[in-house]
Backbone as a chain_set.jsonl record, in Angstrom:
{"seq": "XXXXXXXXXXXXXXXXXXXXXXXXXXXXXXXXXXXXXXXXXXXXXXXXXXXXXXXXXXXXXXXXXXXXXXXXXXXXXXXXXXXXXXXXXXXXXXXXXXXXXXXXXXXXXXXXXXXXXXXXXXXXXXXXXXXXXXXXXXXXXXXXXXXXXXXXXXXXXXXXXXXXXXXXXXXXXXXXXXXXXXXXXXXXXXXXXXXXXXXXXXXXXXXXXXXXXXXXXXX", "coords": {"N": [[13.628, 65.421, -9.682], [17.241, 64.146, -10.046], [19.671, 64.393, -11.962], [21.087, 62.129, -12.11], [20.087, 60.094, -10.753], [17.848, 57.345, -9.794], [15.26, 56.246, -12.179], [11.881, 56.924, -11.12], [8.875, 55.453, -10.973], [6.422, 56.839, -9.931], [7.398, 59.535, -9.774], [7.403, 60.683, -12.425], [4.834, 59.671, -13.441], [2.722, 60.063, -12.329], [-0.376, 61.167, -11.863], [-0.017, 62.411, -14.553], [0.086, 60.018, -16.529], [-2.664, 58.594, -18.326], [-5.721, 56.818, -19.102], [-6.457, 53.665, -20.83], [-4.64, 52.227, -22.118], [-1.649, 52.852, -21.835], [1.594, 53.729, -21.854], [4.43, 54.347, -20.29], [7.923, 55.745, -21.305], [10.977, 55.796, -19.654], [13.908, 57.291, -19.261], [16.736, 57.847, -17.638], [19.925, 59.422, -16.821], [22.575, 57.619, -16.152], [24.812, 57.92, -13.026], [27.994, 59.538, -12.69], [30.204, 58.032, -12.615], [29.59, 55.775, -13.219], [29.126, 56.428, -15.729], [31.471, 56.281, -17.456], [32.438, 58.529, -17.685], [31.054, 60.559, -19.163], [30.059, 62.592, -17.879], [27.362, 63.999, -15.945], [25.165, 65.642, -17.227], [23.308, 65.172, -18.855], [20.141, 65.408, -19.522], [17.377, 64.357, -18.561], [14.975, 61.942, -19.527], [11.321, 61.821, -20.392], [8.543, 60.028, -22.165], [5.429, 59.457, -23.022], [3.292, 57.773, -23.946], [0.063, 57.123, -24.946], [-3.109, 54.879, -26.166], [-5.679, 56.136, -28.573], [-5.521, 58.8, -27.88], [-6.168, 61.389, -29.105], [-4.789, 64.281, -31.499], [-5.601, 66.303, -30.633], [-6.28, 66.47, -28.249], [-5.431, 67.192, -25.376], [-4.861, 69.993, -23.943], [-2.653, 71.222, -24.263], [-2.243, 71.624, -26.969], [-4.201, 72.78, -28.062], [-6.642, 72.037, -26.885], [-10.035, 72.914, -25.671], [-12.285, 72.467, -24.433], [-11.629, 71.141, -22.207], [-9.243, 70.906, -19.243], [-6.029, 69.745, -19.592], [-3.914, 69.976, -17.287], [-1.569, 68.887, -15.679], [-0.267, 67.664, -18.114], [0.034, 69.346, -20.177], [2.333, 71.084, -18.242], [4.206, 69.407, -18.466], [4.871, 69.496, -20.978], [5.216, 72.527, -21.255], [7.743, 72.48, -20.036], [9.338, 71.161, -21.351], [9.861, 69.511, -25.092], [7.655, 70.055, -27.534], [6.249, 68.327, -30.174], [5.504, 69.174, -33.358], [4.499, 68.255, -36.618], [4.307, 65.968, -36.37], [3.824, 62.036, -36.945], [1.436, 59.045, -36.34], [2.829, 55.913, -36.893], [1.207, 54.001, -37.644], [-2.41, 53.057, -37.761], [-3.299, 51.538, -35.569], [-2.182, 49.992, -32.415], [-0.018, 48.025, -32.036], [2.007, 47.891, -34.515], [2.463, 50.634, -34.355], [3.959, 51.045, -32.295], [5.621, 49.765, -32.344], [6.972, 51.114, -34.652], [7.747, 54.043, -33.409], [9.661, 52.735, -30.91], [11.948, 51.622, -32.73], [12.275, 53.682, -35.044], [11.91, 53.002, -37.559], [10.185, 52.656, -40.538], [6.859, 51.866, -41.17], [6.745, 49.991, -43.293], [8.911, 48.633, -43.062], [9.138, 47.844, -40.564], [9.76, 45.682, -37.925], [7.594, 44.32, -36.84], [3.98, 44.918, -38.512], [1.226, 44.92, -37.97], [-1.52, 44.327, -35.682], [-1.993, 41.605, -35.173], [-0.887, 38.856, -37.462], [-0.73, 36.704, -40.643], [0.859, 35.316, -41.12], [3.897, 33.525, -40.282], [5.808, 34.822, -36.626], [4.066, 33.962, -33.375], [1.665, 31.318, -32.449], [-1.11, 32.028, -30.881], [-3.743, 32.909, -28.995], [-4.562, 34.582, -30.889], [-2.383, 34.615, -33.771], [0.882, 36.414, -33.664], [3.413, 38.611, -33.903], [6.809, 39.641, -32.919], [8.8, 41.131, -31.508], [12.392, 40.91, -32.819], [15.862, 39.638, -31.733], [18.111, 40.57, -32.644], [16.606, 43.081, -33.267], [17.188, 46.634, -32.851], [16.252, 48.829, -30.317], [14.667, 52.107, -29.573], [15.741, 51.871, -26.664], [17.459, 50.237, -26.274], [19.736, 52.182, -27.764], [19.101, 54.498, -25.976], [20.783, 53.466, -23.488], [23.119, 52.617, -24.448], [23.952, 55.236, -24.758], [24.474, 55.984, -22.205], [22.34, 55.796, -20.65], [20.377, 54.8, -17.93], [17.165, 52.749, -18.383], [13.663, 52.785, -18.548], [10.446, 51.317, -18.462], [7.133, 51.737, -18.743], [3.247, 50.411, -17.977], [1.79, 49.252, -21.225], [3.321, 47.204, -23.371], [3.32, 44.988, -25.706], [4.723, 44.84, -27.789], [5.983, 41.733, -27.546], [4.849, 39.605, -28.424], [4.264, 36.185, -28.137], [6.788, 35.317, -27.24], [9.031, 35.148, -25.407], [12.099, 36.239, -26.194], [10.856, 38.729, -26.885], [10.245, 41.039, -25.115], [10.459, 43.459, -22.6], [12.863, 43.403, -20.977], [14.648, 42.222, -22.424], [15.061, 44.259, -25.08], [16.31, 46.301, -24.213], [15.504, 47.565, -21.868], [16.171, 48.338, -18.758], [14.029, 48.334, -16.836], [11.047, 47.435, -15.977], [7.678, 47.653, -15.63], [4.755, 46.244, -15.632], [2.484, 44.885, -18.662], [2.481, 41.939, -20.841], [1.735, 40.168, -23.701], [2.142, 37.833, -23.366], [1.347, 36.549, -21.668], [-1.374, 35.408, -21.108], [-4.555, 35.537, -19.912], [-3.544, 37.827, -18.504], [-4.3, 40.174, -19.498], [-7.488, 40.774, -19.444], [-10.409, 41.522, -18.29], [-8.532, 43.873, -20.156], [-8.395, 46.441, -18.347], [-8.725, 45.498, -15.865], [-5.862, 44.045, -15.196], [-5.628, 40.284, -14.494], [-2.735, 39.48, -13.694], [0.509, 41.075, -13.362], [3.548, 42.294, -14.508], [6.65, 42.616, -12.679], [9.413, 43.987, -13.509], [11.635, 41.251, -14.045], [9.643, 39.4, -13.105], [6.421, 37.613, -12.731], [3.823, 38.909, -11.042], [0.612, 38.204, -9.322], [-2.422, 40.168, -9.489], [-3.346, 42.519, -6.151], [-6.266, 42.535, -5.985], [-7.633, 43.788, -3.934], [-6.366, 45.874, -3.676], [-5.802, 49.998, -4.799], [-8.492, 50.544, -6.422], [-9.744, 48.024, -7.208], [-7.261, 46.842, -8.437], [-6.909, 48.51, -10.699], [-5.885, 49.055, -14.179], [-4.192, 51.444, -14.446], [-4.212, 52.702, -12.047], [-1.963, 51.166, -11.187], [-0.215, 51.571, -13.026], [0.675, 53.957, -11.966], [1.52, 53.847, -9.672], [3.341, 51.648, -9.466], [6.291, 52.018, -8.666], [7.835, 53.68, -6.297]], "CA": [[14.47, 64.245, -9.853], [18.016, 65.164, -10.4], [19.89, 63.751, -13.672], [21.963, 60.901, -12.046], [19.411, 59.407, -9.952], [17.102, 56.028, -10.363], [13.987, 56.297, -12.274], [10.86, 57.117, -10.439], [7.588, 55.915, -11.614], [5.522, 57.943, -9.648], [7.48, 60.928, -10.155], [7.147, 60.391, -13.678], [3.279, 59.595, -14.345], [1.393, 59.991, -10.897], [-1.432, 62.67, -12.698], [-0.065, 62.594, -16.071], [-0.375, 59.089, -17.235], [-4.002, 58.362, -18.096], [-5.989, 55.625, -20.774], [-6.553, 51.972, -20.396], [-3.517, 51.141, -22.689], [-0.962, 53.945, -21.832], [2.838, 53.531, -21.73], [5.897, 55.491, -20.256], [9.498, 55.409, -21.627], [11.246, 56.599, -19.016], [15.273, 57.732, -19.079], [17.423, 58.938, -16.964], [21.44, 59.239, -16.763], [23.351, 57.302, -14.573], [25.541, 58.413, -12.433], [29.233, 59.946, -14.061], [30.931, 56.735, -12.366], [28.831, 54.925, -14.21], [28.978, 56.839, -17.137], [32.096, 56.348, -18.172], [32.878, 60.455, -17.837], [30.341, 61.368, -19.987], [28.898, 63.398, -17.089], [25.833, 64.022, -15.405], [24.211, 67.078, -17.506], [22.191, 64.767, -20.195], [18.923, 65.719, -18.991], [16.034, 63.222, -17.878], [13.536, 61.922, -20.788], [10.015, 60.949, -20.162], [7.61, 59.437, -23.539], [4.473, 59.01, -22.668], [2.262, 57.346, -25.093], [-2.18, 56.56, -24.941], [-4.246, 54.557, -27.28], [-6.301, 56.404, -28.83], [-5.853, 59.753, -27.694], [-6.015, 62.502, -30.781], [-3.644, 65.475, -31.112], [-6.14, 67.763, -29.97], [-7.015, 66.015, -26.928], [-4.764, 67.876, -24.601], [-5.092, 71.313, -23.357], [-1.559, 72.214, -24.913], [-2.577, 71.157, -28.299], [-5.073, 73.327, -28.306], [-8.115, 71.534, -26.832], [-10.577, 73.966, -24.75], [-13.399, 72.478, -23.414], [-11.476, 70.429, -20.809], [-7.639, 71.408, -18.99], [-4.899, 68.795, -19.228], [-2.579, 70.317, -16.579], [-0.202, 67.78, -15.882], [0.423, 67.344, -19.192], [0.458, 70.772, -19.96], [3.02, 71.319, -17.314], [5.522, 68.421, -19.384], [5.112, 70.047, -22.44], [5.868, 73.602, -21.055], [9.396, 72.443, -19.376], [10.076, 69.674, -22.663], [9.524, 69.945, -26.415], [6.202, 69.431, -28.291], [6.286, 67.73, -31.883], [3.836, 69.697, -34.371], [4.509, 67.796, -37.395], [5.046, 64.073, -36.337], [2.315, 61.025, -37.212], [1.197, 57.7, -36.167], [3.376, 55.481, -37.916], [0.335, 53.236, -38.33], [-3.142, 53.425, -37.293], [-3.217, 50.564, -34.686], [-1.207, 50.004, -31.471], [1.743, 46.985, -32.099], [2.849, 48.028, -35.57], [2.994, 52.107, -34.06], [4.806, 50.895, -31.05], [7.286, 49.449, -33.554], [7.507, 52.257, -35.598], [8.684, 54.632, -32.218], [10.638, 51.954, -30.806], [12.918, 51.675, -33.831], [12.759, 54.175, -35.853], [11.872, 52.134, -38.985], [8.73, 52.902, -40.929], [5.76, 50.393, -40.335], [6.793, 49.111, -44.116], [10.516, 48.137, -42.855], [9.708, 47.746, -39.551], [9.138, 44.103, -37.477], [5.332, 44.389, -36.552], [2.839, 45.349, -39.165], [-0.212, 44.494, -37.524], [-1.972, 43.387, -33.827], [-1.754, 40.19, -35.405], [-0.073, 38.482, -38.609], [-1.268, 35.934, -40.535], [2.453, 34.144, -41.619], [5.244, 34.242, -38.675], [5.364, 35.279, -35.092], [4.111, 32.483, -32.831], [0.159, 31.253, -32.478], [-1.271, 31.614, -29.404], [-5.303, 32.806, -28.707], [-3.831, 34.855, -32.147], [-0.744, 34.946, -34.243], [1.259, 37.622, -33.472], [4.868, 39.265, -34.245], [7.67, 40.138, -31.844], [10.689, 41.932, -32.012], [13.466, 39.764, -32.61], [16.858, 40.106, -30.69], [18.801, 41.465, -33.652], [16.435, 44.384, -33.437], [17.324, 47.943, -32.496], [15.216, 49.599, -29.642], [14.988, 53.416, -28.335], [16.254, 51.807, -25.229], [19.123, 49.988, -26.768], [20.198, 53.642, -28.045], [19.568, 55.363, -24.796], [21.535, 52.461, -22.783], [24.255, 53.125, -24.825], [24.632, 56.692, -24.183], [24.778, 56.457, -20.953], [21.213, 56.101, -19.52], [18.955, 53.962, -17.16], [16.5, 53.101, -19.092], [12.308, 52.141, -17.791], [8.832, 51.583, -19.313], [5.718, 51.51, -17.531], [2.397, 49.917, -18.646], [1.774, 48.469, -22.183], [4.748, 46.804, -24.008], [2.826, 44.702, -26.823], [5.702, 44.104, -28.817], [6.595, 40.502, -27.496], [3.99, 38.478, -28.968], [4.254, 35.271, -27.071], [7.697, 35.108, -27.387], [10.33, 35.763, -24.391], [12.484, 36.839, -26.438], [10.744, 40.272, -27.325], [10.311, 41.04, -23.717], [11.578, 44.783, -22.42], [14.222, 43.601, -20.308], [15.362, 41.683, -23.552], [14.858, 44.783, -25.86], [16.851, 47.443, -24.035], [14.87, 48.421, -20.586], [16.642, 48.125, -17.751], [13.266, 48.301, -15.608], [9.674, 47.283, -16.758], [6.386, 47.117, -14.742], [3.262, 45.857, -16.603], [2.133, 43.619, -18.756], [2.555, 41.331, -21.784], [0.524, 39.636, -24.118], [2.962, 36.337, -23.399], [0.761, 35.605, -20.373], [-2.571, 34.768, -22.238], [-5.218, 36.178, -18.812], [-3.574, 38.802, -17.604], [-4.994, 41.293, -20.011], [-8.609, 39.851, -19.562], [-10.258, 42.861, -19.323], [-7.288, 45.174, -20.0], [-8.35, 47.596, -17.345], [-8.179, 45.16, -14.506], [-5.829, 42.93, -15.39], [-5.133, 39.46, -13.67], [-1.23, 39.382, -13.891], [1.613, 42.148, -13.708], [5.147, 41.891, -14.495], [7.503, 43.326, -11.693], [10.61, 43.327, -13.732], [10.925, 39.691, -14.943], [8.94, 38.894, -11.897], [5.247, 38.038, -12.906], [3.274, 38.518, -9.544], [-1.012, 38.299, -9.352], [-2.934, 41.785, -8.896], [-3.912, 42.786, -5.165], [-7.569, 43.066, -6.369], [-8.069, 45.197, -2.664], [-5.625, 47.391, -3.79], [-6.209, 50.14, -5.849], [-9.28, 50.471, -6.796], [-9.171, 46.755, -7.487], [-6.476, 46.79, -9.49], [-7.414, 49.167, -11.73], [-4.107, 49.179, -14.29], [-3.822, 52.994, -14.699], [-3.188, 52.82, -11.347], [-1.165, 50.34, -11.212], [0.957, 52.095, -13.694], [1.404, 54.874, -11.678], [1.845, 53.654, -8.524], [3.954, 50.728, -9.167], [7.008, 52.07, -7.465], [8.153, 55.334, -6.256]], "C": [[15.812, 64.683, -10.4], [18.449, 63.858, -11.557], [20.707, 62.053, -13.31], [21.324, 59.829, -11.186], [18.857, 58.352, -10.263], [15.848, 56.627, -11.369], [13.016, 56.099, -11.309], [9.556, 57.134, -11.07], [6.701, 56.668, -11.221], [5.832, 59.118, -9.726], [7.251, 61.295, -11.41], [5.759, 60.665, -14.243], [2.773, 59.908, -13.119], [0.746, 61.381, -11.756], [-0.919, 62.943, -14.065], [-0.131, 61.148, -16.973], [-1.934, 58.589, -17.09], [-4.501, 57.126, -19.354], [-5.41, 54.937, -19.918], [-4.853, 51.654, -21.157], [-2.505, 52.178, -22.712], [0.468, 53.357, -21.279], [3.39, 54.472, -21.417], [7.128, 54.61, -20.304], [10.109, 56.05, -20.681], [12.942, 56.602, -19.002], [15.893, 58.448, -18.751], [19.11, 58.52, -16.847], [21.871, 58.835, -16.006], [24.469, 57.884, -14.09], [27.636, 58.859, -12.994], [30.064, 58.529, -13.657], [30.712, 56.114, -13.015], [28.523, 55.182, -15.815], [30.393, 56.945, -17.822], [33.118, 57.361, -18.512], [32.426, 61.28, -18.899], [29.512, 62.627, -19.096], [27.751, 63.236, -17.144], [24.746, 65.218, -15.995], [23.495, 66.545, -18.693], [20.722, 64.787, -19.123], [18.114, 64.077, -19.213], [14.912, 63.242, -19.337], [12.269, 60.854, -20.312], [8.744, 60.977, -21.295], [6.928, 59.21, -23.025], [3.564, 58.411, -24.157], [0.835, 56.493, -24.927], [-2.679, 55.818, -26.214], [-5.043, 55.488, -27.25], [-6.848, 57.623, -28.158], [-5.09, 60.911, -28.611], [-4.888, 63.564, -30.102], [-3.94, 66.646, -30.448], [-7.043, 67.279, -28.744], [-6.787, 66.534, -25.645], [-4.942, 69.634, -24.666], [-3.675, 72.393, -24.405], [-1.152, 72.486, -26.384], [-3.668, 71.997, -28.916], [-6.67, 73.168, -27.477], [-8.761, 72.35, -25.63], [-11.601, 73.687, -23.671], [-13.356, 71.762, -21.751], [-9.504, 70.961, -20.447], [-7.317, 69.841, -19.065], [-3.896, 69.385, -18.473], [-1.486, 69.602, -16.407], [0.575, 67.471, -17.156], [0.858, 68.507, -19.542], [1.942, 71.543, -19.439], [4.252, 70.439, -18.442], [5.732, 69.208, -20.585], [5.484, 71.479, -22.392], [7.27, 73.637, -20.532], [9.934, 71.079, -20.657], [9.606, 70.204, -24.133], [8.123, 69.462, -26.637], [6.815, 69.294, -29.83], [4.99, 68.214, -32.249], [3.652, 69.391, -35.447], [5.417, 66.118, -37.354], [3.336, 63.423, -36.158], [2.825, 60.008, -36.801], [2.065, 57.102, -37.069], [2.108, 54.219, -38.412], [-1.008, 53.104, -37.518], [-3.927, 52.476, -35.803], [-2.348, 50.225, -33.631], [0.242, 49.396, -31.7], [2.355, 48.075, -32.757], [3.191, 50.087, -34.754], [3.775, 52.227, -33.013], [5.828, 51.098, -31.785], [7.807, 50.319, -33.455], [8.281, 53.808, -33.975], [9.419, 53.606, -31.66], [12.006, 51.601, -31.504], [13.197, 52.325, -34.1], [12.68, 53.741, -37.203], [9.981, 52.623, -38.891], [8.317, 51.514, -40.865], [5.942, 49.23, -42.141], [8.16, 48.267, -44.131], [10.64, 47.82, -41.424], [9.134, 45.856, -39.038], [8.06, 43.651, -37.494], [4.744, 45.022, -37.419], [1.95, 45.517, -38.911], [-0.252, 44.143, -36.036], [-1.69, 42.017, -34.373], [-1.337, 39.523, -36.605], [-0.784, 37.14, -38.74], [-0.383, 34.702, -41.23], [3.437, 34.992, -40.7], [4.405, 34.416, -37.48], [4.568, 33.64, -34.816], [2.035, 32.393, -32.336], [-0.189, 31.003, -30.785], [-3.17, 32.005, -29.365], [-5.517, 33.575, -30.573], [-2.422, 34.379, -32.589], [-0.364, 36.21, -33.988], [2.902, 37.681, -33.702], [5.32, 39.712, -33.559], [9.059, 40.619, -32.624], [11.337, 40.8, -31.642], [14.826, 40.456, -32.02], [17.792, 40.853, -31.301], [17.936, 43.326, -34.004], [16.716, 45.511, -32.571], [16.045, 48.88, -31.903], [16.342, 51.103, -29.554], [16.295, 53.066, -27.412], [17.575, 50.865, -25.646], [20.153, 51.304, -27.226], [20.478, 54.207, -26.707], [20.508, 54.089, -23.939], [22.857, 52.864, -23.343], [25.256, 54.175, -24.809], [24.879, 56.602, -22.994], [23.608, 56.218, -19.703], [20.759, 54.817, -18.972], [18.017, 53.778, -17.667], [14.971, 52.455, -18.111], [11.317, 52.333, -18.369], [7.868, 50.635, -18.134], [4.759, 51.089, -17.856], [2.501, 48.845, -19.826], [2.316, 48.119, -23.057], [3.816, 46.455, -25.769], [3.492, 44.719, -28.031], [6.591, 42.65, -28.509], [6.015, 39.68, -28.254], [4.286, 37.619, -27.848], [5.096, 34.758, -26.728], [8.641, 35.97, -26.206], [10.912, 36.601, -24.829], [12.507, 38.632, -27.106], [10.004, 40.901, -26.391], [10.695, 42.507, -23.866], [12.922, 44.297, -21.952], [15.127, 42.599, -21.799], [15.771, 42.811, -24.867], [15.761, 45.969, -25.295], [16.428, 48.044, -22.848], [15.292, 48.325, -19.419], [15.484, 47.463, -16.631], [12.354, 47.958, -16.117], [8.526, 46.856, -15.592], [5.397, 47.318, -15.992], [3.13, 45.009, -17.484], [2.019, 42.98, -20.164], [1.565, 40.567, -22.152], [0.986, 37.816, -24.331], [2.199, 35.496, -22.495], [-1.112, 35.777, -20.577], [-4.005, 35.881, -21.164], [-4.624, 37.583, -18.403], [-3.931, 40.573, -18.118], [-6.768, 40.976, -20.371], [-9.307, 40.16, -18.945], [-8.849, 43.553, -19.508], [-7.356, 46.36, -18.985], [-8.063, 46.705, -16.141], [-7.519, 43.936, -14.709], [-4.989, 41.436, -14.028], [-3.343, 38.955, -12.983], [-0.735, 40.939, -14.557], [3.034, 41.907, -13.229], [6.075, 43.216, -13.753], [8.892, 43.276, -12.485], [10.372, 42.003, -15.01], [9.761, 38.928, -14.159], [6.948, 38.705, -12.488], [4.271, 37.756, -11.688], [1.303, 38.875, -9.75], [-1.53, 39.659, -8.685], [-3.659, 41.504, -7.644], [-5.353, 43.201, -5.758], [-8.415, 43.806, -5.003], [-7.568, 46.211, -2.757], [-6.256, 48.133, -5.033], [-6.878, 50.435, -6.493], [-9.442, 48.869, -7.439], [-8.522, 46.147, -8.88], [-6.59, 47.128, -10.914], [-5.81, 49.404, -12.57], [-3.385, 50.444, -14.904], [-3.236, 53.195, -13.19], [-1.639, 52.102, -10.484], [0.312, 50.535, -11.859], [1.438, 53.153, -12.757], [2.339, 55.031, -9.913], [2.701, 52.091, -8.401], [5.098, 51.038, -8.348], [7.395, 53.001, -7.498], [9.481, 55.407, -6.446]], "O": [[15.744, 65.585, -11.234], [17.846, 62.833, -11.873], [20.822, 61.11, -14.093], [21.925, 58.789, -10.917], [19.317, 58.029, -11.358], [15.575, 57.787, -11.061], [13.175, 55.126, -10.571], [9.025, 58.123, -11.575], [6.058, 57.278, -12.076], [4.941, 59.967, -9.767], [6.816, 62.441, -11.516], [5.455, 61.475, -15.119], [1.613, 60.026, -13.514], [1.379, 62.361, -12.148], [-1.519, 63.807, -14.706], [-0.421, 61.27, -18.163], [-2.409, 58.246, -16.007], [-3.786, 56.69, -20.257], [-4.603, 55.045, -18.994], [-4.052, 50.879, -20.634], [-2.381, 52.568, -23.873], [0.461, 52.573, -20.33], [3.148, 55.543, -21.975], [7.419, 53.519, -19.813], [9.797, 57.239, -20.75], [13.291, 55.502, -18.572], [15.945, 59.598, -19.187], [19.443, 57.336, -16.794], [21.794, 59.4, -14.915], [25.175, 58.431, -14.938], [28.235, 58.093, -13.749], [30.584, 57.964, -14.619], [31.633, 55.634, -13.677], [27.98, 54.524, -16.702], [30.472, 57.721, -18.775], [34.137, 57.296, -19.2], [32.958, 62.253, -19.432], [28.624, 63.368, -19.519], [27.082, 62.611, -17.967], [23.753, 65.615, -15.385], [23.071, 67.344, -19.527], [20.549, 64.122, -18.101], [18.371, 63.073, -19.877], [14.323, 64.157, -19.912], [12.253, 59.66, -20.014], [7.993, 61.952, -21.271], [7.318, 58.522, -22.082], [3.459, 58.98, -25.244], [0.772, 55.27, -24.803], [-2.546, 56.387, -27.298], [-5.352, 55.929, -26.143], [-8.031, 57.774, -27.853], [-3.9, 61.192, -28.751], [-4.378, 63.701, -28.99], [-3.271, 67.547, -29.942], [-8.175, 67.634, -28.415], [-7.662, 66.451, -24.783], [-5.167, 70.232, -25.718], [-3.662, 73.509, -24.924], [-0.253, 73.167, -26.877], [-3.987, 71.918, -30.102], [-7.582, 73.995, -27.493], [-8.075, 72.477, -24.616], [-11.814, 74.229, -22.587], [-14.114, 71.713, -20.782], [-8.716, 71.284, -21.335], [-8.067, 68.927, -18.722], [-2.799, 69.338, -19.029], [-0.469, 69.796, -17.073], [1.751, 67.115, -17.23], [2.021, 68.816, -19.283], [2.531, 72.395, -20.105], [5.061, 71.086, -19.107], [6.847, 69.47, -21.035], [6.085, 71.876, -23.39], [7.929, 74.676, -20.565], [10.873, 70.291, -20.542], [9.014, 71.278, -24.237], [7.573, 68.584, -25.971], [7.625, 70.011, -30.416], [3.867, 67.947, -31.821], [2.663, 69.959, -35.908], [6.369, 65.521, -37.858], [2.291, 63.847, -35.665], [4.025, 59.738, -36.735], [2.169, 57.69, -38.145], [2.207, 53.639, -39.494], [-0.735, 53.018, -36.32], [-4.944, 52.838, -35.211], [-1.259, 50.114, -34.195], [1.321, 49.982, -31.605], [3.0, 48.97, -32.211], [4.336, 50.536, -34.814], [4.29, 53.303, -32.709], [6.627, 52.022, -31.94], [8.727, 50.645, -32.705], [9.44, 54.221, -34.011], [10.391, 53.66, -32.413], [13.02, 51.333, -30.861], [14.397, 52.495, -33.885], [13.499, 54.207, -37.996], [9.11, 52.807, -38.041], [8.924, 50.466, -40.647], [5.468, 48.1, -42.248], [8.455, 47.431, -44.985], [11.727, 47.563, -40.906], [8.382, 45.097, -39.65], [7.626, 42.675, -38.106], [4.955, 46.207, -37.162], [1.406, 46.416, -39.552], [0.694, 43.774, -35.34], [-0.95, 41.345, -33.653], [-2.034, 40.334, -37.216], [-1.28, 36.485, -37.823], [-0.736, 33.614, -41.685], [3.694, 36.171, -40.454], [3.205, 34.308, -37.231], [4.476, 32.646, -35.537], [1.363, 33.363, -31.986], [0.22, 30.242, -29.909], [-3.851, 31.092, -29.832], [-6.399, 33.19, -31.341], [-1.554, 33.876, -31.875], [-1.183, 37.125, -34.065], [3.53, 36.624, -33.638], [4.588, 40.55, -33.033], [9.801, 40.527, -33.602], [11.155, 39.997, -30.727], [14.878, 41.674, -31.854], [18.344, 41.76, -30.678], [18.371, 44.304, -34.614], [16.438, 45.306, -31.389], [15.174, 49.454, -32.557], [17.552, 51.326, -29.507], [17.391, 53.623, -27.359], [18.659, 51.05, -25.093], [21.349, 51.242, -26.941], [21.605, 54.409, -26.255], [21.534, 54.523, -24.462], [23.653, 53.457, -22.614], [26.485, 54.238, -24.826], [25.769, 57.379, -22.649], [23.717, 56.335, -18.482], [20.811, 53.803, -19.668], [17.422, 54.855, -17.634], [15.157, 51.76, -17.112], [11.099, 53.436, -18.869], [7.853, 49.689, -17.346], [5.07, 51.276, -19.032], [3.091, 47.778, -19.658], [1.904, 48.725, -24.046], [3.683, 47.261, -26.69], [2.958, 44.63, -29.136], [7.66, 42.426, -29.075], [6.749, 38.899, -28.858], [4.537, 38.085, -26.736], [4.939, 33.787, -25.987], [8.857, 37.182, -26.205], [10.751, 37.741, -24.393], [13.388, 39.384, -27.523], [8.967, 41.405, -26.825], [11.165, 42.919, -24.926], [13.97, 44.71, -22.447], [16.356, 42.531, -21.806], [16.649, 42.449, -25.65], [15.965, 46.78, -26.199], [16.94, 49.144, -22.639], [14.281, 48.137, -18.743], [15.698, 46.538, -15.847], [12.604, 48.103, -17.313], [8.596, 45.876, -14.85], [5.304, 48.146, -16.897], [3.777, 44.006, -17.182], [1.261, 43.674, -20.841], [0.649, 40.217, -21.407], [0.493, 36.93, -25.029], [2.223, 34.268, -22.409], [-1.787, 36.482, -19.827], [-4.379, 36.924, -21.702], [-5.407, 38.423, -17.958], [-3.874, 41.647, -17.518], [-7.171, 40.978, -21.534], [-9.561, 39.137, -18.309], [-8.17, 43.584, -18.482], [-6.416, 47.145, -18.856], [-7.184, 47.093, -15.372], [-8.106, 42.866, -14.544], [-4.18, 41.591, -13.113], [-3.043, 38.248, -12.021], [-1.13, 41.631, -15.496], [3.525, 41.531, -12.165], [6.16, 44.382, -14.136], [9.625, 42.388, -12.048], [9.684, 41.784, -16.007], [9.108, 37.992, -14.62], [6.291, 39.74, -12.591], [3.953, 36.613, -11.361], [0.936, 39.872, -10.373], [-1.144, 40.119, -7.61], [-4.472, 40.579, -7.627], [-5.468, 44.404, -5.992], [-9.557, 44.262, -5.061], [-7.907, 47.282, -2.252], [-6.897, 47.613, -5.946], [-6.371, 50.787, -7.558], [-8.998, 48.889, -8.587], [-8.905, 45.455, -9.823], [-6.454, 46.444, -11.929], [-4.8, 49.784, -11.979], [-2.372, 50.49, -15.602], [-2.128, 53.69, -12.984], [-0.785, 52.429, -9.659], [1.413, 50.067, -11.567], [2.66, 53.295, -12.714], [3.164, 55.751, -9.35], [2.679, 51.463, -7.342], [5.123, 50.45, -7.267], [7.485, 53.549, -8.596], [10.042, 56.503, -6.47]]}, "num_chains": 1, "name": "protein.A"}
């Protein structure tokens, strides 16, 4: 993928995004026209992030009894972090905490669910508000395209803490604003194209299994 090009989710995750609740950040530079004349040599960034997969789960981390190649492969052409933590031991509030940059005691989300604020829906829950500072408000600023793939889970039920509201230029997958469509979370009934929320091909797919859904949303 060269540096000034679109984002590509399948070039991105096809064989390296895996897990039911798995996200990619994906950024890439736009074009120098478009940049203002910052040029085209800020390299391409791709975040991947799994529920509930340990540090030594990967092959490049150490782990032996099984290969992670694909991943492997990212982490031999990108950096590895060997002294960075969860900012909290639960999905929202650790989204936050990478999303921002604010520890989970300063940051918006504390919790999957809150039990004062944020808006009531099957739970209460907490959203980023519009005054807050994403990643993707940062990278946008420099210069980049920004895209996330899979599981957002920082809107609560609230529009306004949306990706394309938060800094993402692009977003496929799925919010917890639309009550069913994580109902199981592996196959779920509803996925957001964009702002677009369109019903899963349950022929496609494996029937709409949403790993692959993540990776094959669009090339």
């Amino acid at each position: 993928m060269t540096n000034n090009s679109k984002p590509s989710t399948r070039s991105f995750t096809r064989g390296a995004l895996a897990g039911s609740a798995a996200a990619a950040l994906m950024s890439t530079p736009v074009s120098a026209a478009q940049d203002s004349g910052r040029g085209p040599d800020k390299p391409n960034i791709v975040f991947i992030l799994a529920d509930d997969l340990g540090y030594a789960d990967v092959s490049c981390y150490g782990q032996s009894k099984f290969k992670t190649p694909n991943i492997d492969k990212l982490a031999a052409n990108g950096l590895r972090f060997t002294q960075a933590y969860a900012g909290a031991p639960v999905c929202s509030p650790s989204r936050c905490v990478l999303q921002t940059g604010l520890n989970t005691g300063h940051s918006r989300i504390r919790g999957n669910t809150c039990y004062v604020g944020g808006i009531k829906g099957r739970k209460r829950r907490m959203n980023l508000q519009p005054e807050d500072v994403t990643i993707g408000h940062v990278m946008q600023k420099a210069g980049y395209r920004t895209g996330l793939v899979g599981k957002w889970h920082l809107g609560g039920y609230s529009p306004d803490g949306s990706p394309w509201n938060q800094g993402y230029d692009e977003f496929y997958g799925w919010l917890t604003i639309t009550r069913n469509q994580h109902n199981p979370i592996y196959f779920p009934e509803k996925y957001y194209e964009n702002q677009k929320l369109i019903t899963v091909d349950k022929t496609q797919s494996r029937g709409g299994y949403q790993t692959d859904l993540n990776t094959n949303s669009r090339k």
